[in-house]
C-alpha positions as CSV (number, residue, x, y, z in Angstrom):
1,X,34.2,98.7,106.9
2,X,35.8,99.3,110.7
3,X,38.6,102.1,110.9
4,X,41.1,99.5,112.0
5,X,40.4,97.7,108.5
6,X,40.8,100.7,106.6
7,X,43.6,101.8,108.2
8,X,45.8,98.6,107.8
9,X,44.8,99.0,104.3
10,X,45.5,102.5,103.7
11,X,49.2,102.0,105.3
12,X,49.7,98.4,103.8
13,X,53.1,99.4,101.8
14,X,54.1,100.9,105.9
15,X,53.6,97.8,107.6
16,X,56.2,96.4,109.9
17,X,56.9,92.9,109.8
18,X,57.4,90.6,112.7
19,X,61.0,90.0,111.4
20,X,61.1,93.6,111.7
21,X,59.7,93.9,115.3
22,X,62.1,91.0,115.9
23,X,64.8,92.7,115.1
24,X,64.2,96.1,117.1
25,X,63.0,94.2,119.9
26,X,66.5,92.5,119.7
27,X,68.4,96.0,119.7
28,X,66.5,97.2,122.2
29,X,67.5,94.8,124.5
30,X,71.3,95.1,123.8
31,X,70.5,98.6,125.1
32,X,69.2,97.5,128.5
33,X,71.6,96.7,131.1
34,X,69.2,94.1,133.3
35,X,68.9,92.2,130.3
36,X,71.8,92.7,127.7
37,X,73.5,89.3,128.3
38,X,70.8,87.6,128.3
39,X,69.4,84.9,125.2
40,X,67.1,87.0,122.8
41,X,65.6,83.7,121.9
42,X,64.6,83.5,126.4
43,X,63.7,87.1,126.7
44,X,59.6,87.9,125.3
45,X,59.3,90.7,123.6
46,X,56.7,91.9,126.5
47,X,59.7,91.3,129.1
48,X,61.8,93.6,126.9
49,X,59.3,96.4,126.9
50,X,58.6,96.1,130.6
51,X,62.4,96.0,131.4
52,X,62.4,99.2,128.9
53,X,59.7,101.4,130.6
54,X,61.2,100.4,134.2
55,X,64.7,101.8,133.0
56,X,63.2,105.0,131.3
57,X,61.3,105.8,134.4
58,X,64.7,105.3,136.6
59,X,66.5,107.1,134.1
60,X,64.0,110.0,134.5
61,X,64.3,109.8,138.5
62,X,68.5,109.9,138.2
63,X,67.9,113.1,135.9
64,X,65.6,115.0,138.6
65,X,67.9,113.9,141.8
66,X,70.9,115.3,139.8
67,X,69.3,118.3,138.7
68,X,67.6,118.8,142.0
69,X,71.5,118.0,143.7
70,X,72.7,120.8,141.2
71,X,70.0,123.2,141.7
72,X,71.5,122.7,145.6
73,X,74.9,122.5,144.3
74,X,74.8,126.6,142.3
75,X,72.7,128.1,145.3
76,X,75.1,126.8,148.1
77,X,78.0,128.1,146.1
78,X,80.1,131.2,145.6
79,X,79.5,133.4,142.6
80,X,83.0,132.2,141.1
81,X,82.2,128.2,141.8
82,X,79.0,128.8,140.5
83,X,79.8,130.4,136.9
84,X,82.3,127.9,136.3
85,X,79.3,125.6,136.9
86,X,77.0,127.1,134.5
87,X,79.7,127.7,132.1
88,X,80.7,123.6,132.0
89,X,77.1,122.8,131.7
90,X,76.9,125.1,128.4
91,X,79.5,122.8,126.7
């Protein structure tokens, strides 16, 4: 018996339906911004993991500018500016 065959058997009860994919694929896709008002029913479920990596990967970019622009931000600044700074960022 393959491993894939034995493995869909050994997790049958864990199996996620295509209703189910449907349905995250659908909530995912209220969560991205290029494609949120767009049809469900016009939108593949590829398109709406593509659109997904694409916005993780910019999200990740916009978290290393600002931290990079911070970094700047506490070594440019006075001891005072800088530990009200820190001491926002430990809210």
């Amino acid at each position: 018996m393959s491993s894939r065959r034995s493995r869909s058997r050994q997790s049958g009860s864990s199996r996620i339906t295509d209703d189910q994919i449907n349905d995250l694929v659908s909530k995912l896709q209220q969560l991205l911004p290029e494609i949120r008002h767009t049809q469900s029913d016009k939108v593949s479920a590829a398109k709406v993991l593509q659109e997904t990596c694409n916005y993780i990967r910019n999200l990740h970019r916009e978290v290393d500018d600002l931290s990079e622009r911070l970094s700047e931000l506490l070594a440019t600044s006075d001891t005072a500016q800088a530990a009200i700074i820190r001491s926002l960022l430990m809210q």
